[in-house]
Backbone and ligand atoms as CSV (ligand in chain L), in Angstrom:
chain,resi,resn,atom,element,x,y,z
A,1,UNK,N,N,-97.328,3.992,-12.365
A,1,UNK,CA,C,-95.987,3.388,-12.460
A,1,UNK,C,C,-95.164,3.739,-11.223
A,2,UNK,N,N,-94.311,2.729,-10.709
A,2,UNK,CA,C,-93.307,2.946,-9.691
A,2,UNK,C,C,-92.442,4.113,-9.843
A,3,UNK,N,N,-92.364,4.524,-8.600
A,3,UNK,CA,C,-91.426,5.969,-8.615
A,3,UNK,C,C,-90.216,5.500,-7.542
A,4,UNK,N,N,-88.948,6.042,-7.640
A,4,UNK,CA,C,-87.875,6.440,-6.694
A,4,UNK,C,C,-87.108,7.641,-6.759
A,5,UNK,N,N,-86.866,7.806,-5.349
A,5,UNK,CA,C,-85.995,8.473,-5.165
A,5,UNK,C,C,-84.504,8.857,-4.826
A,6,UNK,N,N,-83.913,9.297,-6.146
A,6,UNK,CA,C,-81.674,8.889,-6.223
A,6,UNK,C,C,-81.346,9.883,-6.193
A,7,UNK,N,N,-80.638,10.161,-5.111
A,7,UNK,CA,C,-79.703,11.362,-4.993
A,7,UNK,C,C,-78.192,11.278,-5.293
A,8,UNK,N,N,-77.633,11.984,-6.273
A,8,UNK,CA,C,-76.249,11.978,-6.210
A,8,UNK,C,C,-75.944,12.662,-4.706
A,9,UNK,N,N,-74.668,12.379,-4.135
A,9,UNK,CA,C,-74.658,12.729,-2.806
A,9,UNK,C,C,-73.370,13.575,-2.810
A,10,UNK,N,N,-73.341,14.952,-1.657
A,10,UNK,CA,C,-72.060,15.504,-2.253
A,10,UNK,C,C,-70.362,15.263,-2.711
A,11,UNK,N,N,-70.190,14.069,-2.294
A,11,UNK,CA,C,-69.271,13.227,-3.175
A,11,UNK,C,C,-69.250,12.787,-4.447
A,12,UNK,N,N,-70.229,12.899,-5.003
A,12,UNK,CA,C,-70.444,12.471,-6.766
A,12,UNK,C,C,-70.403,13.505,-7.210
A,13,UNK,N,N,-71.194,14.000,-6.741
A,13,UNK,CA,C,-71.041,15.755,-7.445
A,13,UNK,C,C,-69.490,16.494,-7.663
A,14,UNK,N,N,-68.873,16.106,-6.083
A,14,UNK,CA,C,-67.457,17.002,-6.665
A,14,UNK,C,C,-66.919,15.990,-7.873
A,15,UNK,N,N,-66.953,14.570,-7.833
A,15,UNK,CA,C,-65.710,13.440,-8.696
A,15,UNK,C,C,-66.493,13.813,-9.918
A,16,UNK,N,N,-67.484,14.395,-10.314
A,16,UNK,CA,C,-67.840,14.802,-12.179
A,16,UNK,C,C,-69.044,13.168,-11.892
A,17,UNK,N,N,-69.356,12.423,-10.744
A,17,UNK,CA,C,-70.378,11.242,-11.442
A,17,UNK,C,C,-71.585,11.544,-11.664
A,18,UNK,N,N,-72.229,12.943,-11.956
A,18,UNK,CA,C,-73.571,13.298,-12.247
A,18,UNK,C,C,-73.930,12.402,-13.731
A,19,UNK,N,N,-72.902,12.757,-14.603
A,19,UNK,CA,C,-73.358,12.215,-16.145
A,19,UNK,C,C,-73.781,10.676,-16.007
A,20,UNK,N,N,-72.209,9.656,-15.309
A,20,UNK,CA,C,-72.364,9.182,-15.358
A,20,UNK,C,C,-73.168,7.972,-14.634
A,21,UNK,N,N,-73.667,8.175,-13.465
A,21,UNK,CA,C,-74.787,7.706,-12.530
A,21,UNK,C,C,-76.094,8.200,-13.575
A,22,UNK,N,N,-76.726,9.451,-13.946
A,22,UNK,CA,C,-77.398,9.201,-14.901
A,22,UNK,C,C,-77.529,8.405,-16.313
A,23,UNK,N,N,-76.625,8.179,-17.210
A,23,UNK,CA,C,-76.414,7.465,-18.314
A,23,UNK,C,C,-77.271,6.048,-17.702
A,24,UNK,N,N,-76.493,5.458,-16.038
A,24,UNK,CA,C,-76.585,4.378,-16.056
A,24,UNK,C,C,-78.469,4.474,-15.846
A,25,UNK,N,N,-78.944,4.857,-15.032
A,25,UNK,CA,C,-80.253,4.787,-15.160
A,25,UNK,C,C,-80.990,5.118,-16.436
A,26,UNK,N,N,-81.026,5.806,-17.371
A,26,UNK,CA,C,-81.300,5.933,-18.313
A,26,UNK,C,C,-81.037,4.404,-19.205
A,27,UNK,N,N,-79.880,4.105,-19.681
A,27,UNK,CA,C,-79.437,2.888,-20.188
A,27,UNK,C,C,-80.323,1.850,-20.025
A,28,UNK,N,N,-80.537,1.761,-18.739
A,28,UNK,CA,C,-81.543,0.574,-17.995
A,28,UNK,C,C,-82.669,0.516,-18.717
A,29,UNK,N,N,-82.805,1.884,-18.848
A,29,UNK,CA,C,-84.502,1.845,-19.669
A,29,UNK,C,C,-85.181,2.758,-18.754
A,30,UNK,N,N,-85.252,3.272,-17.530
A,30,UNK,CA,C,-85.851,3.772,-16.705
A,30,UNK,C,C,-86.214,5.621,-17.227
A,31,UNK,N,N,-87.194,5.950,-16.621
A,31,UNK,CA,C,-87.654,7.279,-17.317
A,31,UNK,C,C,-87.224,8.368,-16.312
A,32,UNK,N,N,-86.622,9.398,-16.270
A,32,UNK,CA,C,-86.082,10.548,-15.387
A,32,UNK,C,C,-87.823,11.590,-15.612
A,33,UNK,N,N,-88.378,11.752,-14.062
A,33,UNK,CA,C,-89.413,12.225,-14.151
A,33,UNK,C,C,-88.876,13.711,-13.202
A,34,UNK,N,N,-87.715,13.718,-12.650
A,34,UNK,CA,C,-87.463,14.965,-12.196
A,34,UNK,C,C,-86.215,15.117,-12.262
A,35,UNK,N,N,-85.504,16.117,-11.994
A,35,UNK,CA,C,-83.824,16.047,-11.078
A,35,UNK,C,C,-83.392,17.586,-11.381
A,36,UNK,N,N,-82.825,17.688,-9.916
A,36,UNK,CA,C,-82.526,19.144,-9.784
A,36,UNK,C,C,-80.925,19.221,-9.204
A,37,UNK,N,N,-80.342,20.480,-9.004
A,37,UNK,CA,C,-79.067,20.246,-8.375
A,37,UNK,C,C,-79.166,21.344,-7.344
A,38,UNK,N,N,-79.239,20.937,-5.779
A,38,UNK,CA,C,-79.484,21.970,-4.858
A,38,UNK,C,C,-78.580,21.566,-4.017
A,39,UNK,N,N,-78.941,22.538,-2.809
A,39,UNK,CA,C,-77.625,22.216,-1.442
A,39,UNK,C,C,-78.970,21.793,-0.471
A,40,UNK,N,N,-78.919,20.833,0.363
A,40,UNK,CA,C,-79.775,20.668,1.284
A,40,UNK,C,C,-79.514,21.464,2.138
A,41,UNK,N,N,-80.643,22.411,2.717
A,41,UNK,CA,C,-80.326,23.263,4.278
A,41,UNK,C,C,-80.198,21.349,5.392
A,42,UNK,N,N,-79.707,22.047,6.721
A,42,UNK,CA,C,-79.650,21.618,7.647
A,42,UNK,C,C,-81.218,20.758,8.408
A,43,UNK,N,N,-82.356,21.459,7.924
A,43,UNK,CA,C,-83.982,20.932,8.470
A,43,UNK,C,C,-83.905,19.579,7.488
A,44,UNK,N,N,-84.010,19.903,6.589
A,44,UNK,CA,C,-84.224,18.945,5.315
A,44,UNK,C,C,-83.196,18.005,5.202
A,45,UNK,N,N,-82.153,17.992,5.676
A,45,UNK,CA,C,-80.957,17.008,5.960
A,45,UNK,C,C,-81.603,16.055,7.096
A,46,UNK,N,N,-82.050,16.777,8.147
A,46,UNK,CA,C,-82.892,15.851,9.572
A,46,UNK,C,C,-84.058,15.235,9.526
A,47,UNK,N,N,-84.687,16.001,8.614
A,47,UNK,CA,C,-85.955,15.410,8.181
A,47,UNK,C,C,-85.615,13.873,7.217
A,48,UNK,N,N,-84.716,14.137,6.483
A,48,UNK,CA,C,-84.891,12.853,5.566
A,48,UNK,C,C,-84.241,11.565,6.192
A,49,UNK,N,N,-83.181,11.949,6.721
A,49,UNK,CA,C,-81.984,11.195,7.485
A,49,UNK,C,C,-82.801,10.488,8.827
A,50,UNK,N,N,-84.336,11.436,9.225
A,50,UNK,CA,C,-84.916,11.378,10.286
A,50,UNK,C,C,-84.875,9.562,10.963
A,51,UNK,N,N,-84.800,8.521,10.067
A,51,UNK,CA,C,-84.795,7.288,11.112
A,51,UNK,C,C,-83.267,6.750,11.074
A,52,UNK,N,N,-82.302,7.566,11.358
A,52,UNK,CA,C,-80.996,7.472,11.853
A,52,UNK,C,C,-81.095,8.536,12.992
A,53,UNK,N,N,-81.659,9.012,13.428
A,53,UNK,CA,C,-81.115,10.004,14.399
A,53,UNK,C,C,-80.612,9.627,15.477
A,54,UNK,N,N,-80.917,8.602,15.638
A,54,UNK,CA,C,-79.936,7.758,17.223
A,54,UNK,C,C,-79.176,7.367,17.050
A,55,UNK,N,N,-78.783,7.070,16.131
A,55,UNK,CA,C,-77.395,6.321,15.574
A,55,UNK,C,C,-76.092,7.422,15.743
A,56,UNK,N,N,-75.143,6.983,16.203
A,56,UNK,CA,C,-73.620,7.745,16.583
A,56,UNK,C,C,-73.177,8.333,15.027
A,57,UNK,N,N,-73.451,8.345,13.953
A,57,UNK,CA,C,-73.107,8.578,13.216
A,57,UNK,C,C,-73.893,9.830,12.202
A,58,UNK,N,N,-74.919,9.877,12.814
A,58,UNK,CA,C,-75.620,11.102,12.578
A,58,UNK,C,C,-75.744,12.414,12.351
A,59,UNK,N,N,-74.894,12.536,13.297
A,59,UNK,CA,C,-74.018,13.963,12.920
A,59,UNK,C,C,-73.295,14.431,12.147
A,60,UNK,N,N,-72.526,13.023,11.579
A,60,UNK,CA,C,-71.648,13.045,10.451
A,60,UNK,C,C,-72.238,13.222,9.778
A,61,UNK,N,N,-73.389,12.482,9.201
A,61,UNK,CA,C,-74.085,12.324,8.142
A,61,UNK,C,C,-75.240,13.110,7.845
A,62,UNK,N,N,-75.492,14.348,8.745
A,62,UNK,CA,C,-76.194,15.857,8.182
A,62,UNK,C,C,-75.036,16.725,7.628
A,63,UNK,N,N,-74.115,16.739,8.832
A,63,UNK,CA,C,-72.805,17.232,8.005
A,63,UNK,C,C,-72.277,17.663,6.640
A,64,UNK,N,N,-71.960,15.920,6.291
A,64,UNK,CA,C,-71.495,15.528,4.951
A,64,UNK,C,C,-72.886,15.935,3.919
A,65,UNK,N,N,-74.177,15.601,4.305
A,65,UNK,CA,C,-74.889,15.709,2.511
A,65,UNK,C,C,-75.542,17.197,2.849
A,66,UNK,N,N,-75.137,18.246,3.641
A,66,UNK,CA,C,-75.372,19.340,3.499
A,66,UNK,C,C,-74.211,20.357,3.073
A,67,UNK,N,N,-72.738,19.498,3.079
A,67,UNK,CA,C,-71.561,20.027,2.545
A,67,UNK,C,C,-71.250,20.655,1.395
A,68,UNK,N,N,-72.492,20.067,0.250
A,68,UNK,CA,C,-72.002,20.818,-0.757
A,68,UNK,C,C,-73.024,20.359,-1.717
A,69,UNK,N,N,-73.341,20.488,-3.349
A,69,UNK,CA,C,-74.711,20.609,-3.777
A,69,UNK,C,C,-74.999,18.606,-4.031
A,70,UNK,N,N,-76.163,18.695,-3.914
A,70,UNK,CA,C,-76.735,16.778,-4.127
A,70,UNK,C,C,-77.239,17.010,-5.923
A,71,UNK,N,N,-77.172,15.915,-6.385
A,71,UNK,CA,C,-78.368,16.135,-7.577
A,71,UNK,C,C,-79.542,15.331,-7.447
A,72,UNK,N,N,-80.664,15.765,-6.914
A,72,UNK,CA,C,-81.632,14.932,-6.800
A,72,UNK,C,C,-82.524,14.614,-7.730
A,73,UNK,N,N,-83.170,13.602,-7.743
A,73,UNK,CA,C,-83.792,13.011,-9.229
A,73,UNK,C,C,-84.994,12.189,-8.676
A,74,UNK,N,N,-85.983,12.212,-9.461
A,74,UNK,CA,C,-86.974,11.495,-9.423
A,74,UNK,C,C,-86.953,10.504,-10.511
A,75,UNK,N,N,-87.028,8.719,-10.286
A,75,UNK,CA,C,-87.133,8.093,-11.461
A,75,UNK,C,C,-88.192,7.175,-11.621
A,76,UNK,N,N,-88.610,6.640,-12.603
A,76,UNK,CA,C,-90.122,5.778,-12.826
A,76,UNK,C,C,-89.777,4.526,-13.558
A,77,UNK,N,N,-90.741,3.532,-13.324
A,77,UNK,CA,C,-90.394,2.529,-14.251
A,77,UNK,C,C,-90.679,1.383,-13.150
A,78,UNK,N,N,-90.794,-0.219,-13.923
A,78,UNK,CA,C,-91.215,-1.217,-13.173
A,78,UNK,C,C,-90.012,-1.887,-12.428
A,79,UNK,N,N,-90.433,-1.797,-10.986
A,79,UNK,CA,C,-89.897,-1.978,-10.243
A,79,UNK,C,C,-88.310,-1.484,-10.357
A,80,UNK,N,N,-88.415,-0.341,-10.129
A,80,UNK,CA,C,-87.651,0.756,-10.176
A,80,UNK,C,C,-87.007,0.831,-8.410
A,81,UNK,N,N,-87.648,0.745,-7.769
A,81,UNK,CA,C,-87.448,0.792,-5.930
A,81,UNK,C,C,-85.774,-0.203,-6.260
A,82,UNK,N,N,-86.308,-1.338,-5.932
A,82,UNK,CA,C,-85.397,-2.283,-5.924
A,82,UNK,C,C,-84.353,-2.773,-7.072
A,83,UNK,N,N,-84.598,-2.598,-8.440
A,83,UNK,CA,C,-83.896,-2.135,-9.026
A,83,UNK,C,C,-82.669,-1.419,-9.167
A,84,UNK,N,N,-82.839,-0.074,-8.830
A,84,UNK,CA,C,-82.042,0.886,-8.524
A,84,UNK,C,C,-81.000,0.406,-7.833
A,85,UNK,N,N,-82.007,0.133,-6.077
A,85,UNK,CA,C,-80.940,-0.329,-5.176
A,85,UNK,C,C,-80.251,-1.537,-5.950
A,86,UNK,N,N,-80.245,-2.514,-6.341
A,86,UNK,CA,C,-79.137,-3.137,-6.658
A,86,UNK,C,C,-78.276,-2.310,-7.964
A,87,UNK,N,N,-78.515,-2.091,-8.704
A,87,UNK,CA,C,-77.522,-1.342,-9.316
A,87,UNK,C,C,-76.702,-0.114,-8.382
A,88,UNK,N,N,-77.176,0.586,-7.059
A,88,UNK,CA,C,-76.154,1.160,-6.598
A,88,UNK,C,C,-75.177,0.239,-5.647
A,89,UNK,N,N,-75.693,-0.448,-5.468
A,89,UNK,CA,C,-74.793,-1.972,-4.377
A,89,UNK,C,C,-75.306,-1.461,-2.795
A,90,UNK,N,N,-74.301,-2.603,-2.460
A,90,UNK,CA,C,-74.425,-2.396,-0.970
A,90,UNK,C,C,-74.112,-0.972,-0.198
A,91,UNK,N,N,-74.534,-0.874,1.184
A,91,UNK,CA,C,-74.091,0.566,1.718
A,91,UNK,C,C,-72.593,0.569,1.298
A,92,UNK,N,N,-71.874,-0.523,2.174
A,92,UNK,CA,C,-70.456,-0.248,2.228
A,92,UNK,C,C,-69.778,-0.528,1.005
A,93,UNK,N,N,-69.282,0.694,0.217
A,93,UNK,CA,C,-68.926,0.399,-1.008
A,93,UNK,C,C,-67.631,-0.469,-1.127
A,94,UNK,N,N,-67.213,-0.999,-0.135
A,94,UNK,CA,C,-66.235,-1.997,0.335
A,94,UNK,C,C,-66.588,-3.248,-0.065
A,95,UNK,N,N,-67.837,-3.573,0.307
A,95,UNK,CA,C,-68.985,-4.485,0.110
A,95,UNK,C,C,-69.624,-4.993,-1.243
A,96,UNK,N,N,-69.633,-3.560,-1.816
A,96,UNK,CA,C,-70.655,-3.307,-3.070
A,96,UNK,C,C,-69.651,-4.073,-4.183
A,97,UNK,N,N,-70.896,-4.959,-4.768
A,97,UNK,CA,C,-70.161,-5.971,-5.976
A,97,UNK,C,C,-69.634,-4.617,-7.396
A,98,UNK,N,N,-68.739,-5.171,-7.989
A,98,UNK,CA,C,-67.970,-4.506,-8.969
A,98,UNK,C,C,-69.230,-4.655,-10.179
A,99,UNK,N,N,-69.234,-3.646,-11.178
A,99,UNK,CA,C,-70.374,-3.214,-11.795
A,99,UNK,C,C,-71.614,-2.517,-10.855
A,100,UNK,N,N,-71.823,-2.331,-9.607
A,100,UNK,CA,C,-72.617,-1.454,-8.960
A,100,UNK,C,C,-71.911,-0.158,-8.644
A,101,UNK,N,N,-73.050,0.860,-8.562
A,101,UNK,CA,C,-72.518,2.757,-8.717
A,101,UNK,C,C,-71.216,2.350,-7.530
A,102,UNK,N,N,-71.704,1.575,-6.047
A,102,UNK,CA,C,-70.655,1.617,-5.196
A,102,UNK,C,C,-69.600,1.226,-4.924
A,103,UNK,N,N,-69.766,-0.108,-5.989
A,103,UNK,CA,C,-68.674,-1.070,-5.842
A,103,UNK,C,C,-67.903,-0.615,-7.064
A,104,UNK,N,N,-68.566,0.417,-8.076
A,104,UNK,CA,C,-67.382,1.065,-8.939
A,104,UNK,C,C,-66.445,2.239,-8.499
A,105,UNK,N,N,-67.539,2.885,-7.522
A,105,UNK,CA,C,-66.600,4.304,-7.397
A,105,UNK,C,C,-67.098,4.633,-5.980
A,106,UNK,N,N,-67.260,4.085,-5.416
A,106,UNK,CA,C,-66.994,4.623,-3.697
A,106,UNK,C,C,-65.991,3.694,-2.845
A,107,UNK,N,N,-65.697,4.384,-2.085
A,107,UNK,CA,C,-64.586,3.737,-0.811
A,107,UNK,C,C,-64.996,3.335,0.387
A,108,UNK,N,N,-65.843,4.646,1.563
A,108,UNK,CA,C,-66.488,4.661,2.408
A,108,UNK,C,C,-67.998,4.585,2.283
A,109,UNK,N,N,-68.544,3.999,3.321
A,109,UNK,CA,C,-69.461,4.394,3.742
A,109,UNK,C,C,-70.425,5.291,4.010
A,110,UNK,N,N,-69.750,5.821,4.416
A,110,UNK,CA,C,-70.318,7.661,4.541
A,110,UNK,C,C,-70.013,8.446,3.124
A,111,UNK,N,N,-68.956,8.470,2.687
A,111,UNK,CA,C,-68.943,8.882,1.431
A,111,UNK,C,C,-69.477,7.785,0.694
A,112,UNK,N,N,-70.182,7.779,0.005
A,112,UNK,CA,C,-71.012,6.013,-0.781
A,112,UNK,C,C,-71.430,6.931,-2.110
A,113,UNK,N,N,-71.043,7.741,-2.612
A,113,UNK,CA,C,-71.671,8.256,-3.720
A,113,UNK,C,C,-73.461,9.014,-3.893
A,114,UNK,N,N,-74.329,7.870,-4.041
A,114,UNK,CA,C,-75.406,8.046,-4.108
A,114,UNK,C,C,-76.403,7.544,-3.037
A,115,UNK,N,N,-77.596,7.798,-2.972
A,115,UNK,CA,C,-78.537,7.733,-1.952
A,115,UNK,C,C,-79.865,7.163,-3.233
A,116,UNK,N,N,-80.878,6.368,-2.582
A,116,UNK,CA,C,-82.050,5.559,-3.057
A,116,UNK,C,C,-82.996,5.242,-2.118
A,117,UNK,N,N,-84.532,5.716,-2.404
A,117,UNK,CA,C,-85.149,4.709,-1.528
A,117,UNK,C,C,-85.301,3.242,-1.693
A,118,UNK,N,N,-85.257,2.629,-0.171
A,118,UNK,CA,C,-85.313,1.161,0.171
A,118,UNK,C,C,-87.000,1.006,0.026
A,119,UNK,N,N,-88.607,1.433,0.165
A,119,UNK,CA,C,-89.481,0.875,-0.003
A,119,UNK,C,C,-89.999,2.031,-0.768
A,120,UNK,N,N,-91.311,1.383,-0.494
A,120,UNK,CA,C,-92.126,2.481,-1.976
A,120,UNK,C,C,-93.063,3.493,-0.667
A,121,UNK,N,N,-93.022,3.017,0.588
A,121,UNK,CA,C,-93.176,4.311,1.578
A,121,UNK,C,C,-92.015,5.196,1.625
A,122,UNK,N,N,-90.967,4.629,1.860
A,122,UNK,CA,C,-89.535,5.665,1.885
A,122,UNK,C,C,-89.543,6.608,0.502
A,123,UNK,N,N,-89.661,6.223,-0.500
A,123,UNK,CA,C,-89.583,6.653,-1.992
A,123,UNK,C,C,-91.389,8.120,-2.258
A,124,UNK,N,N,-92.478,7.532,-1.463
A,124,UNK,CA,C,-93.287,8.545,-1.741
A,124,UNK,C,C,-92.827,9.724,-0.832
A,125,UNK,N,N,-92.012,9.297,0.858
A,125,UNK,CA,C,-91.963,10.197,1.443
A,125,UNK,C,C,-91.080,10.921,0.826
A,126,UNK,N,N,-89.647,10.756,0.480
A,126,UNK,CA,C,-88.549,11.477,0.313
A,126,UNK,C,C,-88.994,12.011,-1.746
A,127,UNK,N,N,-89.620,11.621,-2.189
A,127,UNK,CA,C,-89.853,12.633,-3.463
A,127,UNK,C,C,-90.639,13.893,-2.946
A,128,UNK,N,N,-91.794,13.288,-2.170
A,128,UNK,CA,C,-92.618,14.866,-1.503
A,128,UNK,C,C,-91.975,15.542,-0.771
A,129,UNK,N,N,-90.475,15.132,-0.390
A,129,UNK,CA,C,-89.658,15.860,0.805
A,129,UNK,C,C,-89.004,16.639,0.012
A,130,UNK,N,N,-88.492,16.324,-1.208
A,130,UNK,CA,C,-87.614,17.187,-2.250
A,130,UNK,C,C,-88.356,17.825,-3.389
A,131,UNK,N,N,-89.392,17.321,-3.710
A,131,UNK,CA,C,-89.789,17.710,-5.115
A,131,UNK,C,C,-91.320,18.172,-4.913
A,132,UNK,N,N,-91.769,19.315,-5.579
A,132,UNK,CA,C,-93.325,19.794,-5.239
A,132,UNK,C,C,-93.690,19.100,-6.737
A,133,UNK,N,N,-94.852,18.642,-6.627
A,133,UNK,CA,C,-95.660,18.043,-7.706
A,133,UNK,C,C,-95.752,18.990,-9.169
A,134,UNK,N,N,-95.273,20.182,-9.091
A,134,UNK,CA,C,-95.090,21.233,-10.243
A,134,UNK,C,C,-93.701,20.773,-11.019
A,135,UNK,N,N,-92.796,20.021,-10.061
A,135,UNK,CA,C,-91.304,20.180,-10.878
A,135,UNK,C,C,-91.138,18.501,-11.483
A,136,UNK,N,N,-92.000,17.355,-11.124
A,136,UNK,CA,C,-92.451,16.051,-11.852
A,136,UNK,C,C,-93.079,16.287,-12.815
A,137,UNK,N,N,-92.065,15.652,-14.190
A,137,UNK,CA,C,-93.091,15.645,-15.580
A,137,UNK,C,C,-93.482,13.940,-15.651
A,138,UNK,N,N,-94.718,14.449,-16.607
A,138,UNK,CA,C,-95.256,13.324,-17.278
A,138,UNK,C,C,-95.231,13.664,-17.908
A,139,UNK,N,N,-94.654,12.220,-18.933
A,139,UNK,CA,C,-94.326,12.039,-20.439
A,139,UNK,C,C,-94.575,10.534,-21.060
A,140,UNK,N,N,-94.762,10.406,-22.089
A,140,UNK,CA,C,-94.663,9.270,-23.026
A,140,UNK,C,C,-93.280,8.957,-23.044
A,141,UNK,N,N,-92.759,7.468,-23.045
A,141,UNK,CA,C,-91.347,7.157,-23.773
A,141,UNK,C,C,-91.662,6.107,-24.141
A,142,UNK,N,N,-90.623,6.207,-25.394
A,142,UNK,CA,C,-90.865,4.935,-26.495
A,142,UNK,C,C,-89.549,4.032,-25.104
A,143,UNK,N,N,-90.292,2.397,-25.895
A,143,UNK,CA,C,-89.072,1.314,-24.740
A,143,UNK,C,C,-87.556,1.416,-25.582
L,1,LIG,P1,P,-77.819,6.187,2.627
L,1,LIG,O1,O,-78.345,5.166,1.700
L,1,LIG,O2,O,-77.828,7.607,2.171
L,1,LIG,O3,O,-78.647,6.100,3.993
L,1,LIG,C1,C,-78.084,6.366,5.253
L,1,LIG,C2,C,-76.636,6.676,5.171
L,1,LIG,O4,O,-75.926,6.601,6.379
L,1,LIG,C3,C,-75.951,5.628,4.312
L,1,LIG,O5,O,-76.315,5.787,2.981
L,1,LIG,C4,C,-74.493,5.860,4.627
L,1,LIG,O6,O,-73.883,6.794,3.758
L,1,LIG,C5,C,-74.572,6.470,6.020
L,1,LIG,N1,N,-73.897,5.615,7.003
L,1,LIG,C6,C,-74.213,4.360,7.338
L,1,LIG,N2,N,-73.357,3.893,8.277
L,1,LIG,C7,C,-72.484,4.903,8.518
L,1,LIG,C8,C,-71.352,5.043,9.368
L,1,LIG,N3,N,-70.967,4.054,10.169
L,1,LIG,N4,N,-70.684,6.212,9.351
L,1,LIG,C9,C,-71.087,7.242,8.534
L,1,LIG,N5,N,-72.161,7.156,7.716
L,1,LIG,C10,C,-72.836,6.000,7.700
């Protein structure tokens, strides 16, 4: 089964949206196969962020999601990749249609709430980047 990877980002975490960014994936139907609440060091901020590094904005953006704790999560389910991403909306939560995580509760860009992988290469890399194969359960769920 399809896997992704959703990070609350340290902006959700301070506004209390842990519950509710989870509820919404859950609701969907989708199965929570991991999620932890850590601070990214500075390596692991560069490593993931790694195909922005040329971009002028880069700096900001190790900065900001090493500022303070992420909740990272592993989730499963069919077609879960793309999925997700539309339920969090567009980057610019300016952008992001009303009923998406961004277009409900983000402002900026850089602050955007949550983080998702875009393919199912991005999604195997960044779960093995956060999560060791000991802290993913498998489970049965009824639909
Ligand atoms: P994310 O999905 O985590 O992937 C890359 C992030 O870069 C993106 O969300 C935005 O939060 C961030 N980003 C994109 N453009 C800008 C920008 N112009 N300034 C600051 N951050 C940006």
């Amino acid at each position: 089964m399809e896997k992704t990877f959703l990070m609350v980002k340290p902006d959700g975490v301070q506004r209390n949206l842990v519950g509710e960014i989870v509820k919404r994936f859950e609701s969907k139907g989708f199965k929570l196969a991991g999620a932890k609440l850590m601070v990214i060091s500075d390596d692991l901020a560069k490593e993931h962020y790694g195909e922005h590094k040329e971009r002028p904005f880069f700096g900001e953006l190790v900065d900001f999601i090493t500022s303070g704790p992420v909740f990272a999560m592993v989730w499963e389910g069919e077609k879960v990749i793309t999925t997700a991403r539309d339920m969090m909306g567009k980057t610019n939560p300016l952008e992001a249609a009303a009923g998406t995580i961004r277009g409900d509760f983000g402002m900026t860009v850089g602050k955007n709430v949550i983080h998702g992988s875009d393919s199912p290469e991005s999604a195997e890399r960044e779960i093995n980047l956060f999560f060791d194969n000991s802290e993913l359960v498998s489970y049965e769920k009824q639909d």
